[in-house]
PDB file with one MODEL, atoms N, CA, C and O in Angstrom:
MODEL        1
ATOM      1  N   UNK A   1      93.965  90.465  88.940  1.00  0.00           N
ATOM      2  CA  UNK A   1      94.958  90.617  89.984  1.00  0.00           C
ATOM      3  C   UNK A   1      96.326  90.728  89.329  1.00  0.00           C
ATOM      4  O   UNK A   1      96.482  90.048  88.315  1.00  0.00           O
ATOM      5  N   UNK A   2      97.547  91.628  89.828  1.00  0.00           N
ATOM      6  CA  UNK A   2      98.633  91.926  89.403  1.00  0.00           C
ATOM      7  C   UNK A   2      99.703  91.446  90.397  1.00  0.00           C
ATOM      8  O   UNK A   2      99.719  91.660  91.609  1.00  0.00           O
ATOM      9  N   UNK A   3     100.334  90.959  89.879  1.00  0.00           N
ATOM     10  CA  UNK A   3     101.796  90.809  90.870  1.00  0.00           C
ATOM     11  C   UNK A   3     102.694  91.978  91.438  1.00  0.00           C
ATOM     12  O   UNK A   3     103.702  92.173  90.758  1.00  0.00           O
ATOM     13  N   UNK A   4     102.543  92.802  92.546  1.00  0.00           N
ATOM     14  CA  UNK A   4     103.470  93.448  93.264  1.00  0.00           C
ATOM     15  C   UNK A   4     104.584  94.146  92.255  1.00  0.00           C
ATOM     16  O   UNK A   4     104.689  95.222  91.668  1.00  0.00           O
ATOM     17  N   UNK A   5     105.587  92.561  92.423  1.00  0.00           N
ATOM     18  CA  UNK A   5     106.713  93.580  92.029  1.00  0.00           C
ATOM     19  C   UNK A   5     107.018  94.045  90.350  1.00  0.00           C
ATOM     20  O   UNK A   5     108.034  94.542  89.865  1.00  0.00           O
ATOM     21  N   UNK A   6     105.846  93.708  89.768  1.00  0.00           N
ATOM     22  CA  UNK A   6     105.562  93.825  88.554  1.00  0.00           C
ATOM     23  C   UNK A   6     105.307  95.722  88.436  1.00  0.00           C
ATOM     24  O   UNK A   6     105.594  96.432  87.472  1.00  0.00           O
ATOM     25  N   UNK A   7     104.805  96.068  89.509  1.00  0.00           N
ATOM     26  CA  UNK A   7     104.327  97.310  89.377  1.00  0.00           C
ATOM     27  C   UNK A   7     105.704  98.427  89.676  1.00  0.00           C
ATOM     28  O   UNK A   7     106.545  98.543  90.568  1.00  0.00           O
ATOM     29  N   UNK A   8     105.489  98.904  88.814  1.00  0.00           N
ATOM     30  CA  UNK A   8     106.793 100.078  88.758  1.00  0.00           C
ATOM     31  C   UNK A   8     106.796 101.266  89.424  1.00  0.00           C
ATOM     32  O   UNK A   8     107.703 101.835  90.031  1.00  0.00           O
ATOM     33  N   UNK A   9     104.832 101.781  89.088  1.00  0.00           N
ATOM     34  CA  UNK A   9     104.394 103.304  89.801  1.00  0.00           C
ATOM     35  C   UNK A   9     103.514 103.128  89.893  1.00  0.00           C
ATOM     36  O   UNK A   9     102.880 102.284  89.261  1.00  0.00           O
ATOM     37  N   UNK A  10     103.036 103.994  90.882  1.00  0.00           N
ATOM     38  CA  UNK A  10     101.468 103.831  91.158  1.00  0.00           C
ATOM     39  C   UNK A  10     101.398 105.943  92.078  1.00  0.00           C
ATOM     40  O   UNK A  10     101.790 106.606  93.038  1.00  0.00           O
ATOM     41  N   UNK A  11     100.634 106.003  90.869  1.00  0.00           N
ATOM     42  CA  UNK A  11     100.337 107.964  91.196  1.00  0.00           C
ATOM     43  C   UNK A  11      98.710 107.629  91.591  1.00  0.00           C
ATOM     44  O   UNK A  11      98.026 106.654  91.279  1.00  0.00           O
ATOM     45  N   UNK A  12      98.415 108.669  92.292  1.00  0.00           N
ATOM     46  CA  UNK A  12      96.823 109.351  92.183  1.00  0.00           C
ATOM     47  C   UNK A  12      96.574 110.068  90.937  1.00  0.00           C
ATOM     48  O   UNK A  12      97.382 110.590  90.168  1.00  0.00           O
ATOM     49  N   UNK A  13      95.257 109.992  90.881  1.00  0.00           N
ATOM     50  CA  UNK A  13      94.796 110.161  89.132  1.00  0.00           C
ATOM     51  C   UNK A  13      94.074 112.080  89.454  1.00  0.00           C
ATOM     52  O   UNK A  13      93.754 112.479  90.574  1.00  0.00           O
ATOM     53  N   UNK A  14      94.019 112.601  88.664  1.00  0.00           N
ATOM     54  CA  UNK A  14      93.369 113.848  88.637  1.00  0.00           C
ATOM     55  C   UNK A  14      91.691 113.443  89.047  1.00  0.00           C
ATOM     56  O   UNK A  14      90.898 114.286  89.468  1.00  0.00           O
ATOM     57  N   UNK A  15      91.445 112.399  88.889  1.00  0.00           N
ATOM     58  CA  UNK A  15      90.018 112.092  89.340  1.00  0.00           C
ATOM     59  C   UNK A  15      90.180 111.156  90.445  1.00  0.00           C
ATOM     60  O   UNK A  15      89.578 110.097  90.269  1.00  0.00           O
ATOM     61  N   UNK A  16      90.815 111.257  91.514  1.00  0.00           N
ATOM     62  CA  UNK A  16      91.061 110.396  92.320  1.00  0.00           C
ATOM     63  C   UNK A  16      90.901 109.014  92.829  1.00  0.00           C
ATOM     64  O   UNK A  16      90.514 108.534  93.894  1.00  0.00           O
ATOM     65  N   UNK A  17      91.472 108.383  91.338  1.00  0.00           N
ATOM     66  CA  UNK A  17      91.418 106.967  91.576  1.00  0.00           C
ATOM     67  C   UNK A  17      93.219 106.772  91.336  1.00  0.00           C
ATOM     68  O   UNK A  17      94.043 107.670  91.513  1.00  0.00           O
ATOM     69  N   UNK A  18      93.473 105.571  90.960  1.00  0.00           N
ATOM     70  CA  UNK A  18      94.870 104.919  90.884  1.00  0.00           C
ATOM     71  C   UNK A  18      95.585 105.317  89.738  1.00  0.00           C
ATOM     72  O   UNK A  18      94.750 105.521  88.856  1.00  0.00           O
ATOM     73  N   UNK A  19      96.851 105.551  89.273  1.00  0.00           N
ATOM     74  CA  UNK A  19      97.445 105.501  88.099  1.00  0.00           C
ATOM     75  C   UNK A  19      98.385 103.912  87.815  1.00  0.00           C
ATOM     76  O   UNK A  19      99.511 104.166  88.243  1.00  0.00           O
ATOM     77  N   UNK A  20      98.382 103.424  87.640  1.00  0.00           N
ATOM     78  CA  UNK A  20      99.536 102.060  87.867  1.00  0.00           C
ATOM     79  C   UNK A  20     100.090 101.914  86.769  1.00  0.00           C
ATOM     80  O   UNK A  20      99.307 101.701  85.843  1.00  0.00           O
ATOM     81  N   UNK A  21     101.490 101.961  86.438  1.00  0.00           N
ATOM     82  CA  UNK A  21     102.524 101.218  85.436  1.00  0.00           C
ATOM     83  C   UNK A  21     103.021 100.250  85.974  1.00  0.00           C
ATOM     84  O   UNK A  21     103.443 100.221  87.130  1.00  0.00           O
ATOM     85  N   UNK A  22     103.020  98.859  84.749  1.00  0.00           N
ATOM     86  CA  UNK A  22     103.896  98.620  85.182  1.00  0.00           C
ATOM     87  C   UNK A  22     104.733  98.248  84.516  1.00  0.00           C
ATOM     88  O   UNK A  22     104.893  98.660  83.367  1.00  0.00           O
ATOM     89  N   UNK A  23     105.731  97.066  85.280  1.00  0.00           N
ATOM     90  CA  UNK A  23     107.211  96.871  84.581  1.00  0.00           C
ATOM     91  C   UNK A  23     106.774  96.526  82.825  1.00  0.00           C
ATOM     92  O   UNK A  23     107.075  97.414  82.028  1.00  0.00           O
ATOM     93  N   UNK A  24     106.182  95.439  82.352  1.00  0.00           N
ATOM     94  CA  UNK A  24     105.685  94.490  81.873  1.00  0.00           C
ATOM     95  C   UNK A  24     105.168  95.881  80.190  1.00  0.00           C
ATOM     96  O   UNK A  24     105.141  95.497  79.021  1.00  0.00           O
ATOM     97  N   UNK A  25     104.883  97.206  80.590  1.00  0.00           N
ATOM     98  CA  UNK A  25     103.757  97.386  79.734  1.00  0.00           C
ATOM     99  C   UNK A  25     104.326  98.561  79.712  1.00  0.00           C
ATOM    100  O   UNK A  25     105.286  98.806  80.442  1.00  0.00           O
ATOM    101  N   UNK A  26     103.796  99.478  78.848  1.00  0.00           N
ATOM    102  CA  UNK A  26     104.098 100.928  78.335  1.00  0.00           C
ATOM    103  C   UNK A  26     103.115 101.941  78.677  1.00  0.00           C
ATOM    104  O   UNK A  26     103.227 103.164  78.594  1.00  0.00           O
ATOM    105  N   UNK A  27     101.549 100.822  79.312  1.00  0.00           N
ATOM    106  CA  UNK A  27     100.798 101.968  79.078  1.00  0.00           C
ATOM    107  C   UNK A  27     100.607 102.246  80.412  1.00  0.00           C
ATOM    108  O   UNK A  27     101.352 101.531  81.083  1.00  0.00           O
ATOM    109  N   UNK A  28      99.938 102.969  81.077  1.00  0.00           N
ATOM    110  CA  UNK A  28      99.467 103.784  82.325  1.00  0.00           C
ATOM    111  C   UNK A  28      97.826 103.066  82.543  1.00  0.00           C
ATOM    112  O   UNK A  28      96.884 103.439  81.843  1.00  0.00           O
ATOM    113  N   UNK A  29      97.691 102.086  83.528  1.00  0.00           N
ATOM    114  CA  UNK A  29      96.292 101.386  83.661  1.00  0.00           C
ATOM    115  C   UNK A  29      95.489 102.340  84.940  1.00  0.00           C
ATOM    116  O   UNK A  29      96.175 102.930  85.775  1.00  0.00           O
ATOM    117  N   UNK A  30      94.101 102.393  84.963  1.00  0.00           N
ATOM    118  CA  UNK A  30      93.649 103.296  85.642  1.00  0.00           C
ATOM    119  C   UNK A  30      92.764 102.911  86.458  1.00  0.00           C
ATOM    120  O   UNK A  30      91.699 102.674  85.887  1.00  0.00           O
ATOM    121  N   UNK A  31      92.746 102.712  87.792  1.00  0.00           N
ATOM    122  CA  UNK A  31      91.920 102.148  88.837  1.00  0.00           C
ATOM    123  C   UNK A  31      91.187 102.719  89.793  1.00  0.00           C
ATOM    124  O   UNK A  31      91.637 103.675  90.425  1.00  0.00           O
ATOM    125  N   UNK A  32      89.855 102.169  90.049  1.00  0.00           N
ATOM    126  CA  UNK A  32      89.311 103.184  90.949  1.00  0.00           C
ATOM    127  C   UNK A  32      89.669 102.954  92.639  1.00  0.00           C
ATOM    128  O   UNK A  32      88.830 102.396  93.347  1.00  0.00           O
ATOM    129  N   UNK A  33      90.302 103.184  92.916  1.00  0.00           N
ATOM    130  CA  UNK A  33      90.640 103.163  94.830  1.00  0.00           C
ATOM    131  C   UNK A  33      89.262 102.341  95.338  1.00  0.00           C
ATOM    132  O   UNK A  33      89.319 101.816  96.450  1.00  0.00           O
ATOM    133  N   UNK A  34      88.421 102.257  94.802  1.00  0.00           N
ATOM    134  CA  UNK A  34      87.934 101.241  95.613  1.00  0.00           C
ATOM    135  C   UNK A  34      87.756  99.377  95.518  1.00  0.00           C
ATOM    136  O   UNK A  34      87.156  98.407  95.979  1.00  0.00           O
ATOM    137  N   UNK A  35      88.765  99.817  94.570  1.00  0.00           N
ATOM    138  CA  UNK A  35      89.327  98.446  93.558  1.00  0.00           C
ATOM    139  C   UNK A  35      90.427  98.071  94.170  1.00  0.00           C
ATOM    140  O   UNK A  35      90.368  96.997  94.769  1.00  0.00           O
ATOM    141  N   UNK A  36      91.938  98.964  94.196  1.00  0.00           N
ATOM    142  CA  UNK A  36      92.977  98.693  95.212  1.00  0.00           C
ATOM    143  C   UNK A  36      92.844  99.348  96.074  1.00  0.00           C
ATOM    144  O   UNK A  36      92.230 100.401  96.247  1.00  0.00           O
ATOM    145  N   UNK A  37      93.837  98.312  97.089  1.00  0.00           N
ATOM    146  CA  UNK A  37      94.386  98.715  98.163  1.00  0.00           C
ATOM    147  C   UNK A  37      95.647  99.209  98.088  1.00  0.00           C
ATOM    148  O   UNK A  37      96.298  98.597  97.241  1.00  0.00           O
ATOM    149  N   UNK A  38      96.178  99.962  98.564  1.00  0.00           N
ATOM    150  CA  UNK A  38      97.734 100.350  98.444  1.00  0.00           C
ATOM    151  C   UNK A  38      98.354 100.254  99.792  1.00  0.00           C
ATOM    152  O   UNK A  38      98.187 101.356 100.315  1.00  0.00           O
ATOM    153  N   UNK A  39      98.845  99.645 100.420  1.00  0.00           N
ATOM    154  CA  UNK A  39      99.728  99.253 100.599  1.00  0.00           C
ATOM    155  C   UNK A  39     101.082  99.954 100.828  1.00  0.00           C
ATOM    156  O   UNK A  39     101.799 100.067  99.834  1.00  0.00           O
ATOM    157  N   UNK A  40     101.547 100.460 102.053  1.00  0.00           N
ATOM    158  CA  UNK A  40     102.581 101.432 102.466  1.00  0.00           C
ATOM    159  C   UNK A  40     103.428 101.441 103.391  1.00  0.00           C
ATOM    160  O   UNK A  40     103.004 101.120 104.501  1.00  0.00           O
ATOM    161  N   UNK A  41     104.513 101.712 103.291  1.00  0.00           N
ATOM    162  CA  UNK A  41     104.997 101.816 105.028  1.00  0.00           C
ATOM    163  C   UNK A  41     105.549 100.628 105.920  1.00  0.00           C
ATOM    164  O   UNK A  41     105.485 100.551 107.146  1.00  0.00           O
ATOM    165  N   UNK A  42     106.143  99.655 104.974  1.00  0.00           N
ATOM    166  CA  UNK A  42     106.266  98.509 106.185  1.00  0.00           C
ATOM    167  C   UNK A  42     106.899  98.514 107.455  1.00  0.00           C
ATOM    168  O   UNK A  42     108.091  98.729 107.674  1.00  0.00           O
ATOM    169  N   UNK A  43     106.210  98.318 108.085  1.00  0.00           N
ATOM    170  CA  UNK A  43     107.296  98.685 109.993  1.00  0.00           C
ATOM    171  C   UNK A  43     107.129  96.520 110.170  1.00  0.00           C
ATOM    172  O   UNK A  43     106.300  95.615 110.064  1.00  0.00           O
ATOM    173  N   UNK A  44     108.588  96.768 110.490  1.00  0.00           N
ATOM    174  CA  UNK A  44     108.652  95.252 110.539  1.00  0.00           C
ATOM    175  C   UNK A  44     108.388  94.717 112.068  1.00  0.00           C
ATOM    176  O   UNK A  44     108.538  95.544 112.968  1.00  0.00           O
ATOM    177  N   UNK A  45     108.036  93.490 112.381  1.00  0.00           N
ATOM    178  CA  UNK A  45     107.310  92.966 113.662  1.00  0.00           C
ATOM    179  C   UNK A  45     108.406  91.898 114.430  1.00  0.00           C
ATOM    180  O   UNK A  45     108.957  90.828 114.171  1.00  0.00           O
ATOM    181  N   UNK A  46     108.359  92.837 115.479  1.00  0.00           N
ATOM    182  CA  UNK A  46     109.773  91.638 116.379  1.00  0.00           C
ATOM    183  C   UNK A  46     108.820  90.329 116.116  1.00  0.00           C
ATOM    184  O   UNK A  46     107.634  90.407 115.794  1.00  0.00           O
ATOM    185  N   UNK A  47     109.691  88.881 116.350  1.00  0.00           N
ATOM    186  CA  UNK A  47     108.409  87.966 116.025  1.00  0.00           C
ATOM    187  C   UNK A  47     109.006  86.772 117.070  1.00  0.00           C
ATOM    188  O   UNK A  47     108.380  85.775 117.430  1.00  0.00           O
ATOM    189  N   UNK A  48     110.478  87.168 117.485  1.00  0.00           N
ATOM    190  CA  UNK A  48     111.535  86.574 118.644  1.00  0.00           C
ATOM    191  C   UNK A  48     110.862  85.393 119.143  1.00  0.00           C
ATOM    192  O   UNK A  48     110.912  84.194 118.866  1.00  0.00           O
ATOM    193  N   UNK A  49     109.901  86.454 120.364  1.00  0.00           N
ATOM    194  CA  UNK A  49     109.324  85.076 121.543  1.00  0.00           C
ATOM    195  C   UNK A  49     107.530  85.659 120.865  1.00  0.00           C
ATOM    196  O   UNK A  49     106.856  86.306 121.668  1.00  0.00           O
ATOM    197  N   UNK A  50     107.029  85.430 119.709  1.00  0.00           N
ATOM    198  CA  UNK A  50     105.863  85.392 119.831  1.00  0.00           C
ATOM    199  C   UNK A  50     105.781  84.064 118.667  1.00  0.00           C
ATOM    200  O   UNK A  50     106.639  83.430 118.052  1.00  0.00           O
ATOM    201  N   UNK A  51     104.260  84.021 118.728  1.00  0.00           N
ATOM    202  CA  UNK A  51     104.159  83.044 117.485  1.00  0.00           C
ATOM    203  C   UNK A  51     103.242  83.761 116.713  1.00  0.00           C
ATOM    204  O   UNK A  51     102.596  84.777 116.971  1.00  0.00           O
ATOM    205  N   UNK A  52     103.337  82.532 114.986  1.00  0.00           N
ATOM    206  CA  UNK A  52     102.319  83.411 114.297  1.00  0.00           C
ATOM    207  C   UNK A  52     101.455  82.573 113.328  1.00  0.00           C
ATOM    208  O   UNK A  52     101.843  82.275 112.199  1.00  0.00           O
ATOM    209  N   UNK A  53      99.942  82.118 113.977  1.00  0.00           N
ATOM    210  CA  UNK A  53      99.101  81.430 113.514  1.00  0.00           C
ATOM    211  C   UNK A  53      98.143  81.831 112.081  1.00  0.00           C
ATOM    212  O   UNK A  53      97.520  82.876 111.893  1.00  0.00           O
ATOM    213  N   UNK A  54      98.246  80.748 111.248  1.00  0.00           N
ATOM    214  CA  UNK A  54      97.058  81.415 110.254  1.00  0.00           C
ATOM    215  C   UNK A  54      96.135  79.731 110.633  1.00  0.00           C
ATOM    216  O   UNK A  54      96.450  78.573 110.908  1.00  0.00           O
ATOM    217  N   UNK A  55      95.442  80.176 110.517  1.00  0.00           N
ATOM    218  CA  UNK A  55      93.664  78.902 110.754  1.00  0.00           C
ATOM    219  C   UNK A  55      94.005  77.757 111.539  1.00  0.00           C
ATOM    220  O   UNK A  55      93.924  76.555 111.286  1.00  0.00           O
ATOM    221  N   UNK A  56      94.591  78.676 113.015  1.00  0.00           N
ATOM    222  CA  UNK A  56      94.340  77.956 114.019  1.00  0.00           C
ATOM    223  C   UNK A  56      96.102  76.871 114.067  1.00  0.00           C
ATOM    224  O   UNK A  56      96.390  76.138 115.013  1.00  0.00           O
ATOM    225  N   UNK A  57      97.077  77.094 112.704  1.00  0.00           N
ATOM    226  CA  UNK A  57      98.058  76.339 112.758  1.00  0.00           C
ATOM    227  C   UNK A  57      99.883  77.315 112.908  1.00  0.00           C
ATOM    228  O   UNK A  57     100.479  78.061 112.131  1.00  0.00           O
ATOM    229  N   UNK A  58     100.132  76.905 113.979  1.00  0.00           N
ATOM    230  CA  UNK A  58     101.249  77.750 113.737  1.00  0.00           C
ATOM    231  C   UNK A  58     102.530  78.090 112.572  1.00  0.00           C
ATOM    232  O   UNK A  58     102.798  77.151 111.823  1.00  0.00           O
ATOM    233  N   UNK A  59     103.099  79.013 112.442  1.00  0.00           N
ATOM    234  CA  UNK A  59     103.539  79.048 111.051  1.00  0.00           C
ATOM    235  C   UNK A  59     105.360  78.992 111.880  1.00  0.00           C
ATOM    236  O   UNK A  59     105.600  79.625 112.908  1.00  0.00           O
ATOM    237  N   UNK A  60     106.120  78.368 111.364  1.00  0.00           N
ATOM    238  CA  UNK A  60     107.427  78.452 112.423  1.00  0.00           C
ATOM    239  C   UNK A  60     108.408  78.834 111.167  1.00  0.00           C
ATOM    240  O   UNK A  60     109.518  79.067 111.645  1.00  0.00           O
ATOM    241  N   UNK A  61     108.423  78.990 109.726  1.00  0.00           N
ATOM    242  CA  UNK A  61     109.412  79.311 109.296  1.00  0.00           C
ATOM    243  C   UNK A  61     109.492  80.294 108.952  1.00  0.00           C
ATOM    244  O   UNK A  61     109.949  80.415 107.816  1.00  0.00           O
ATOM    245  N   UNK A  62     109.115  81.526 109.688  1.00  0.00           N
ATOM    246  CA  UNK A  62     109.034  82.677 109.138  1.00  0.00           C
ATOM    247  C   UNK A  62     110.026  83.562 109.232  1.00  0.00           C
ATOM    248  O   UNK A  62     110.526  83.877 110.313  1.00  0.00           O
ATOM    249  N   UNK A  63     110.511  84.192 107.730  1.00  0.00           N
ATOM    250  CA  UNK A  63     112.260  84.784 107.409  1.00  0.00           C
ATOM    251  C   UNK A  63     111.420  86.528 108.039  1.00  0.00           C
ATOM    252  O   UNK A  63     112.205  87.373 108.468  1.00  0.00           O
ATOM    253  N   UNK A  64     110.517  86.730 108.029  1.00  0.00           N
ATOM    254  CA  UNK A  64     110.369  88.460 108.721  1.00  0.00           C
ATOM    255  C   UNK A  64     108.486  88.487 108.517  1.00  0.00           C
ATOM    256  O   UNK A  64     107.784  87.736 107.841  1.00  0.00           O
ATOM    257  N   UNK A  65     108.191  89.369 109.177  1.00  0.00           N
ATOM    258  CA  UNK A  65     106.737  89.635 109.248  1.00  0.00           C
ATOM    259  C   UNK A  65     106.834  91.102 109.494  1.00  0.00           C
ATOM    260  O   UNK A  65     107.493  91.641 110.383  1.00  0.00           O
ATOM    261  N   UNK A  66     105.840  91.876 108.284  1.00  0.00           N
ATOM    262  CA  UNK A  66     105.538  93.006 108.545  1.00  0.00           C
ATOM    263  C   UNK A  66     104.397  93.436 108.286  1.00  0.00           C
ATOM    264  O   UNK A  66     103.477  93.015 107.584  1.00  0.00           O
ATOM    265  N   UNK A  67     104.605  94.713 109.207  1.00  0.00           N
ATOM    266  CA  UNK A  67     102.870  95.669 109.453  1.00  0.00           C
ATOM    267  C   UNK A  67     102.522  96.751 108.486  1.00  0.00           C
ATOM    268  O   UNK A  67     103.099  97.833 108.594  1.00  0.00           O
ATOM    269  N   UNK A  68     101.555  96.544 107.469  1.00  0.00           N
ATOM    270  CA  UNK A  68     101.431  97.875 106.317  1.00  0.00           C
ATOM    271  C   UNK A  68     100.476  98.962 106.625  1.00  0.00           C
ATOM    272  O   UNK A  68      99.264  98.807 106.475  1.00  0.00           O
ATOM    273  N   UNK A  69     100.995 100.036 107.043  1.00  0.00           N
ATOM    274  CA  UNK A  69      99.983 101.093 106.673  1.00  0.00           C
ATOM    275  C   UNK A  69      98.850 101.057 104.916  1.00  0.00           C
ATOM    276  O   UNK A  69      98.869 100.295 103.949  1.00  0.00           O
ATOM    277  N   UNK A  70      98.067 102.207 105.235  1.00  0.00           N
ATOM    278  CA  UNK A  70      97.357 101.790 103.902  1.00  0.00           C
ATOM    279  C   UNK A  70      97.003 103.156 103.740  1.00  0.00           C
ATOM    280  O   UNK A  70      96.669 103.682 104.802  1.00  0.00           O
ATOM    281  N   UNK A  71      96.961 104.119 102.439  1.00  0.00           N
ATOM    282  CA  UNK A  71      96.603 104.962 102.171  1.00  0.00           C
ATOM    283  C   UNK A  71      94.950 104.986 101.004  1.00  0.00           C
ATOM    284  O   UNK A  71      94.482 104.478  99.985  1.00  0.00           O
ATOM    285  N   UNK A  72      94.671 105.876 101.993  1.00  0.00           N
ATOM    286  CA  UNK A  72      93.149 106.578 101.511  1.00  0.00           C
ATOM    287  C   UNK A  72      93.042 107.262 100.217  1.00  0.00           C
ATOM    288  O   UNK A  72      91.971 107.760  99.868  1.00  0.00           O
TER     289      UNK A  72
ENDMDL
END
């Protein structure tokens, strides 16, 4: 597993899996798409008058919540 903002680029490969650089490294690591997820697009979530539970417990300090598209 890689940390986010560690990652610099992320291309499609001529064989259609992942290309990923990142910050950290020089080289170009190569993944098969059914390994990652990618992750796109954040549209952020009014969160005003709703709430937002993970396992049944409400979560109340939340600085923003957003919705990711995901590419194929």
């Amino acid at each position: 597993m890689f940390i986010t903002e560690q990652v610099e680029s992320i291309e499609v490969s001529e064989h259609g899996g992942w290309l990923v650089r990142f910050n950290t490294s020089p080289r170009v690591f190569q993944y098969n798409k059914a390994r990652l997820l990618y992750l796109k697009d954040p549209k952020p979530i009014n969160i005003v008058h709703r709430g937002l539970y993970v396992r049944n417990k409400r979560i109340s300090d939340i600085a923003e919540l957003l919705c990711f598209a995901y590419s194929t």
